[in-house]
N, C-alpha and C positions, 0 to 999 in steps of 0.2 A: 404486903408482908406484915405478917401480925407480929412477930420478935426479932426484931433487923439484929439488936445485942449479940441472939443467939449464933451471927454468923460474923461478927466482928465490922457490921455495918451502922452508919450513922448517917440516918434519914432525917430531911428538917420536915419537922411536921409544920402539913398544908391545914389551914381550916375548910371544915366542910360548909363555906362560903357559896355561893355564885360570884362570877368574877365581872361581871358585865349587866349590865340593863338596859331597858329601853327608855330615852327618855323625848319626848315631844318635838321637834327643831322649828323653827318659822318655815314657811313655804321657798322662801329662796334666802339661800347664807354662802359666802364662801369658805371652802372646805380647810381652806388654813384658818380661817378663822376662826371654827368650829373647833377646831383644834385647839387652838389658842384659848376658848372661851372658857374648852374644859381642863386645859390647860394640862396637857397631854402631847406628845411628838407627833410631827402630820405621820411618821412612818407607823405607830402605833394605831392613829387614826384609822388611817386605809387598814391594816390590817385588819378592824371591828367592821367596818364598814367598805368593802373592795369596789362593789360600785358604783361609789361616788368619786371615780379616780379624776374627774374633770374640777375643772379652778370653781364653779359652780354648782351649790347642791341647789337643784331646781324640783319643784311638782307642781303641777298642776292645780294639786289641793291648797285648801287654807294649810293645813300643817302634815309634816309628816315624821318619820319617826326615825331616830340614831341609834346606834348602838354603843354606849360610854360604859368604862369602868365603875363599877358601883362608887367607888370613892370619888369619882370624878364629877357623877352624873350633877350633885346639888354644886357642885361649885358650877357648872356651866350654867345654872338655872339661873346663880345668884349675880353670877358675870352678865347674862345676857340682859336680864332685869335692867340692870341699870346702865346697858351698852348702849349711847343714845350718837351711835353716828350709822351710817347707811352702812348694811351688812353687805353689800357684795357693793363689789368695786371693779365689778368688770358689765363690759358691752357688746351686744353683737356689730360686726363688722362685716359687710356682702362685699365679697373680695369677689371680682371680675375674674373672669375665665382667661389666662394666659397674663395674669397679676404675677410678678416676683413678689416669692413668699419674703427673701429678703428684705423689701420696701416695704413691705405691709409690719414687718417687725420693728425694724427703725421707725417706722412711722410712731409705733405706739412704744417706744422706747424697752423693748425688749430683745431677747436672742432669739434668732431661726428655730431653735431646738426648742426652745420655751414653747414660742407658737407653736412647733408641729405637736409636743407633748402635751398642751393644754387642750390640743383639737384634735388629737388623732390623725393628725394627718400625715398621707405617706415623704418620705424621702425624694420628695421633687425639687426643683428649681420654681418651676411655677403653678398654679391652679390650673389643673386641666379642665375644669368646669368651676360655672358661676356657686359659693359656696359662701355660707354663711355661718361666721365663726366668732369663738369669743376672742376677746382683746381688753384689754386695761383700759379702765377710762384715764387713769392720772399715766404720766410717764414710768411710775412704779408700780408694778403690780401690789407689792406690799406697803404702799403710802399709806395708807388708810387702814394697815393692818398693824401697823409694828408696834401698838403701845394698847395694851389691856387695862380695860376702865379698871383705876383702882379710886375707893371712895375717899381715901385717906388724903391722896395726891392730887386726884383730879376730881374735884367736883362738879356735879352736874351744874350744868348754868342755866335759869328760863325753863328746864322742865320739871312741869310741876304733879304731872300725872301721867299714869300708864299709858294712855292713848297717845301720847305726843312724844313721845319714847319711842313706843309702837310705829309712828306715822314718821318719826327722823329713822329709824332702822329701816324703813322700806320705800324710803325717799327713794332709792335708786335701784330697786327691782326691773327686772330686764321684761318687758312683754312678753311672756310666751305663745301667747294667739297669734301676735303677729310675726314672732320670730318662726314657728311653726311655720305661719300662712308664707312669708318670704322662702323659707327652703324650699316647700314643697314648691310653689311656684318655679322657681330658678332651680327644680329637680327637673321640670313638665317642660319647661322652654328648652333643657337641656337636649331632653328625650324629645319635644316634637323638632327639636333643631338635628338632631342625631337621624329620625325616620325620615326627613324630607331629602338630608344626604340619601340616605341610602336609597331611598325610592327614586331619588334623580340619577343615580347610578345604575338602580337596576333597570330603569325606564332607559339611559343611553345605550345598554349593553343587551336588549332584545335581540335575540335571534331568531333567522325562521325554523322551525320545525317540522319533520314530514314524518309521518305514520307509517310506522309499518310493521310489518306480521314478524313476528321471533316464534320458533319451535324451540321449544325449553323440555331438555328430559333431565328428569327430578331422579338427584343423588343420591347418597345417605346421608342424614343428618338436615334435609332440606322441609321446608312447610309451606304449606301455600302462602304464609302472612311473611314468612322470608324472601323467599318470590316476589311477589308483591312490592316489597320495598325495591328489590332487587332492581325492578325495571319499570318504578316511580309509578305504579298502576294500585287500583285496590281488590281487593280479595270479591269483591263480586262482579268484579268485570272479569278476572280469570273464570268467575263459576258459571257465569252467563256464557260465555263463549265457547267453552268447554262442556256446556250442559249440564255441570257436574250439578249433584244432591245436595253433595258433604264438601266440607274441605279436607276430610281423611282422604291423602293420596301415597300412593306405592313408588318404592325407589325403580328406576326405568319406564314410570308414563310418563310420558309426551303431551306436554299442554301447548297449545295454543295463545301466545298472547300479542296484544294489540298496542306498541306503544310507539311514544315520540323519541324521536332522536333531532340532535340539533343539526339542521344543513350547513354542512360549510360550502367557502366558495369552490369547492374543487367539485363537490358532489351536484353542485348548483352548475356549472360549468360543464359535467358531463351529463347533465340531464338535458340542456340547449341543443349539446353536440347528437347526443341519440336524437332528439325531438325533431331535430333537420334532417339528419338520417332517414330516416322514418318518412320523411313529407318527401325525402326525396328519391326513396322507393316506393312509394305509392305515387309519385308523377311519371316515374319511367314505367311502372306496371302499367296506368292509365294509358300510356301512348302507343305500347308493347299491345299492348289489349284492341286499342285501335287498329295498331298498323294488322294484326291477325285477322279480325273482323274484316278490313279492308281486302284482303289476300282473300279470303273466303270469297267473297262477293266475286270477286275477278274472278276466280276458278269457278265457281258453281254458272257465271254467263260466258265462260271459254266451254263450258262443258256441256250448255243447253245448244250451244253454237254449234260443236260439233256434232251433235247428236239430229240436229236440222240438217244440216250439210249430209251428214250420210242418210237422212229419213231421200232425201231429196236424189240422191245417186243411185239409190234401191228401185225407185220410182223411172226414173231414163230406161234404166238397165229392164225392167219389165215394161216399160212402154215397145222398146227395140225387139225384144223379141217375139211380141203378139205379130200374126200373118194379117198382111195389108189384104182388104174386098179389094174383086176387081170388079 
């Protein structure tokens, strides 16, 4: 608004500043104290800077970069210059899988809520997997944070040059190779301990399966690759069986398919019951078959018998009536 006057308004003029900069950090600080250096509220902090919301700014680099209030920026410069005690003051800790989170907090002399907040961690009672997490080295998380080098009050003692400034601030830098190397590990034990459960479960609960033929007529809205999943088979075993081209198919054809289904013991139980059935109509047919065979045989030499016997009475009967020479 270019004349606020003109509407009975009274605007404080902003200057056309930047409010914020960037300015250099060491590779690892903690973020209250980052705060403190620049001497700024942790809630303003996070606000410049959102993800850095953990007790530890980490990188991997030699240094990496903040975001401070311009006014801010040279006094953390001049703070950090001559801050000659270890910048972070926290540790990792490999909390065991089914650890109370409560023991692990008293242990390092803090609250439940601190720890889940400092590590993200959810609303449990205990660790559901092996997990590697920060924690206070001192009983106080803010021991080592609560008084900001001032030159006037507290003078440095025994340091006499930058690199020994340098080397007491990062006296107590946290490994991250190896904290890296540790999660992943007790990520992979987690996960091959997690797939041998499941594979011994799925290996106890094998069942047997038997194949068999399903006629499928295709509805509306239906595809071959829905099919498919439908009855756990893949789209070119339908088209092989089927002889199909294409997988373009018409609502009311009729496919053919070929799958497994799981045998229970009732279906296993009626397959014995038929299988004896079966073995025990082909042993009565067999004996049926015989005894007919046997009957045959009889009749066909009752019937050569008779057919002798009257060859034989034809024969008297014309011997009798020929005239005896005298």
């Amino acid at each position: 608004m270019t004349n606020p006057g003109k509407y009975g308004l009274k605007i404080q003029t902003i200057a056309n500043t930047a409010y914020f900069t960037k300015i250099t950090a060491p590779p690892q600080i903690d973020a209250r104290l980052a705060a403190k250096l620049a001497e700024i509220s942790d809630a303003e902090f996070l606000a410049l800077n959102p993800s850095y919301n953990r007790p530890v700014i980490a990188s991997a680099n030699e240094r990496h970069e903040l975001l401070l209030p311009i006014a801010s920026a040279q006094i953390f410069r001049e703070n950090l210059a001559a801050y000659n005690k270890p910048l972070v003051t926290w540790k990792t800790y490999q909390a065991k899988r089914g650890e109370r989170m409560e023991k692990v907090a008293s242990k390092f002399g803090i609250q439940v809520e601190q720890l889940r907040n400092a590590n993200n961690l959810p609303k449990t009672e205990k660790f559901t997997t092996a997990s590697t997490i920060l924690v206070p080295k001192e009983k106080s998380a803010d021991t080592n944070q609560s008084k900001i080098f001032d030159a006037s009050t507290d003078p440095i003692q025994g340091v006499t040059n930058e690199d020994e400034v340098l080397k007491a601030q990062n006296a107590a830098n946290i490994d991250l190779a190896h904290t890296e190397k540790l999660a992943l590990s007790s990520t992979k034990d987690s996960q091959n301990a997690a797939d041998n459960e499941a594979r011994k479960n799925n290996t106890n609960k094998i069942e047997p399966t038997i194949e068999r033929d399903v006629t499928h007529k295709i509805k509306k809205g239906e595809t071959l690759q829905s099919i498919a999943r439908r009855y756990d088979v893949s789209v070119k075993q339908i088209l092989a069986i089927n002889t199909l081209k294409s997988t373009q198919v018409k609502v009311g054809q009729t496919l053919k398919i070929k799958t497994e289904v799981v045998e229970t013991p009732k279906q296993s139980s009626e397959g014995k019951v038929t299988h004896k059935k079966k073995a025990a109509n082909k042993h009565h047919q067999v004996k049926s078959n015989a005894a007919s065979n046997k009957n045959k045989v009889k009749q066909e030499s009752s019937h050569k018998k008779s057919q002798t016997k009257a060859k034989k009475q034809q024969q008297t009967e014309r011997t009798k009536k020929q005239p005896k020479n005298k």
